[in-house]
C-alpha positions as protocol buffer text, in pm:
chain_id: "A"
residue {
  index: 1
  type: UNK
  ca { x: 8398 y: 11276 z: 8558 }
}
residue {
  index: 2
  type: UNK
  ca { x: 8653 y: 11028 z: 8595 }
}
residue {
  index: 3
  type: UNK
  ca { x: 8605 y: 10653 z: 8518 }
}
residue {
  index: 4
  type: UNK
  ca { x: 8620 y: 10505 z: 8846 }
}
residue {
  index: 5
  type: UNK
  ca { x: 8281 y: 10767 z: 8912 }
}
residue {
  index: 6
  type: UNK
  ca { x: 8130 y: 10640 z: 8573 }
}
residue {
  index: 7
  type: UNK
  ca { x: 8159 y: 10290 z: 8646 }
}
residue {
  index: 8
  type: UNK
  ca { x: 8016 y: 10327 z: 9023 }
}
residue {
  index: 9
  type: UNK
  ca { x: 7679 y: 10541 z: 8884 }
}
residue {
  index: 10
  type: UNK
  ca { x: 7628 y: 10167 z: 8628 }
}
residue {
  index: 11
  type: UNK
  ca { x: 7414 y: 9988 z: 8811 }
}
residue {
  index: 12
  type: UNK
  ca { x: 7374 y: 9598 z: 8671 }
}
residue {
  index: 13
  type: UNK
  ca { x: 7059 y: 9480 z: 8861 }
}
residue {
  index: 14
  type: UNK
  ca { x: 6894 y: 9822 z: 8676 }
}
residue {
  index: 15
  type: UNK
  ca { x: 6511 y: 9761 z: 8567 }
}
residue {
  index: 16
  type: UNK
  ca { x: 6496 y: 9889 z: 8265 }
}
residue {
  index: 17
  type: UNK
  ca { x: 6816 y: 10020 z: 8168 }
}
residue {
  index: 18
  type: UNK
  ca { x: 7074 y: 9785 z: 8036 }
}
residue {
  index: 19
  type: UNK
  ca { x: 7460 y: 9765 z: 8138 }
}
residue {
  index: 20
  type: UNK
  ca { x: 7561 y: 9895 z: 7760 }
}
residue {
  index: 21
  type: UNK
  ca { x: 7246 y: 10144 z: 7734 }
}
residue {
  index: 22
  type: UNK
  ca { x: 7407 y: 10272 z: 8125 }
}
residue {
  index: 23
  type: UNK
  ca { x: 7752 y: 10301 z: 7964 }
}
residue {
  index: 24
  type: UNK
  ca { x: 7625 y: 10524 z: 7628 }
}
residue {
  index: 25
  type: UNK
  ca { x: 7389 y: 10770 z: 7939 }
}
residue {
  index: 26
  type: UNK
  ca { x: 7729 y: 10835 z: 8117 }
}
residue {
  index: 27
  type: UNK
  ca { x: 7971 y: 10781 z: 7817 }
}
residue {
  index: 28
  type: UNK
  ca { x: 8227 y: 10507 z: 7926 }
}
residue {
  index: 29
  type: UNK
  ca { x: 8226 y: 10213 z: 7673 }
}
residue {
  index: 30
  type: UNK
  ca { x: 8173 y: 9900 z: 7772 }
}
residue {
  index: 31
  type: UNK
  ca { x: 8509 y: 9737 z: 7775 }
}
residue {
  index: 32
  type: UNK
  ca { x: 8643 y: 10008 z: 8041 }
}
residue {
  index: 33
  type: UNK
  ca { x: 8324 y: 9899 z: 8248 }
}
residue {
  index: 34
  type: UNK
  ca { x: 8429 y: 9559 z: 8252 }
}
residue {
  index: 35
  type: UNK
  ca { x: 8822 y: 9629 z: 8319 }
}
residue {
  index: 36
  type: UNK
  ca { x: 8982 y: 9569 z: 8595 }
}
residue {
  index: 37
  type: UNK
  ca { x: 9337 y: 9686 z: 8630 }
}
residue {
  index: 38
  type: UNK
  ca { x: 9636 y: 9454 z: 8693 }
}
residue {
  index: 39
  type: UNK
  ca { x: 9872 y: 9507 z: 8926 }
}
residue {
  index: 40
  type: UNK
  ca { x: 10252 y: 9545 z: 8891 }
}
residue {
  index: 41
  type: UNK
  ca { x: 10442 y: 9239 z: 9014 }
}
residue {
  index: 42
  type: UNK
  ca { x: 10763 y: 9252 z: 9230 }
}
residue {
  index: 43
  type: UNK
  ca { x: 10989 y: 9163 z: 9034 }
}
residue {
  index: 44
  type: UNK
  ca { x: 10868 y: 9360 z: 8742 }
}
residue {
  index: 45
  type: UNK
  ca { x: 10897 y: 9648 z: 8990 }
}
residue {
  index: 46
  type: UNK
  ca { x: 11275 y: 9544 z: 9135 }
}
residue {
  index: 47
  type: UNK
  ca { x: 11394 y: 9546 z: 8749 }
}
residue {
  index: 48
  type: UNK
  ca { x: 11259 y: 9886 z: 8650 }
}
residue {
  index: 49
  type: UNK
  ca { x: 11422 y: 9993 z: 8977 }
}
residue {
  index: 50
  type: UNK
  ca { x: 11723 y: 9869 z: 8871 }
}
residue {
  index: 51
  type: UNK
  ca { x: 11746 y: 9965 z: 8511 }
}
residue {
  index: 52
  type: UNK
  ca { x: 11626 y: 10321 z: 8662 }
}
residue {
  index: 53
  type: UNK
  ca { x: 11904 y: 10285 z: 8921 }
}
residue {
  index: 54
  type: UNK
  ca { x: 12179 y: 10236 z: 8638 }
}
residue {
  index: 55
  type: UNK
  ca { x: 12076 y: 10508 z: 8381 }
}
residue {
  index: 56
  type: UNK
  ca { x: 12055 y: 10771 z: 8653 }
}
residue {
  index: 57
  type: UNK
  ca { x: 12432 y: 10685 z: 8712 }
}
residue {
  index: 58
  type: UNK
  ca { x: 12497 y: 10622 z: 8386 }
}
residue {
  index: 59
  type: UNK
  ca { x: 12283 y: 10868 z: 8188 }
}
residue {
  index: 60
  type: UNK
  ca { x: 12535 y: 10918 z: 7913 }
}
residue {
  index: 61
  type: UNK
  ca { x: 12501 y: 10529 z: 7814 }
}
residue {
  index: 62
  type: UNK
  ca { x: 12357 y: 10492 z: 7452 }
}
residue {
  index: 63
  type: UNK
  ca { x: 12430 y: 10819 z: 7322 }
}
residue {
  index: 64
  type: UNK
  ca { x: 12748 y: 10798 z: 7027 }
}
């Protein structure tokens, strides 16, 4: 089961279960419960283009 289907099974208004007593039932720790991934910014996306761009054209650069 992936994480994205662990973390929607966690249930945080649960009666008698707890969030971290959830996590050890269906295995995900804790810290990838709370996790929420960051995006990639556009101009951290335009450079890796870029530098992509180059060593495709250039893929001999860096070797002696």
């Amino acid at each position: 089961m992936s994480p994205a289907k662990k973390r929607a099974v966690i249930k945080r208004n649960h009666p008698e279960l707890s969030i971290s007593q959830q996590c050890k039932l269906v295995q995900l720790s804790r810290s990838a419960f709370y996790y929420t991934p960051v995006g990639i910014d556009a101009d951290t996306l335009a450079l890796m283009k870029e530098i992509d761009r180059f060593f495709t054209k250039y893929p001999f650069f860096g070797n002696r």
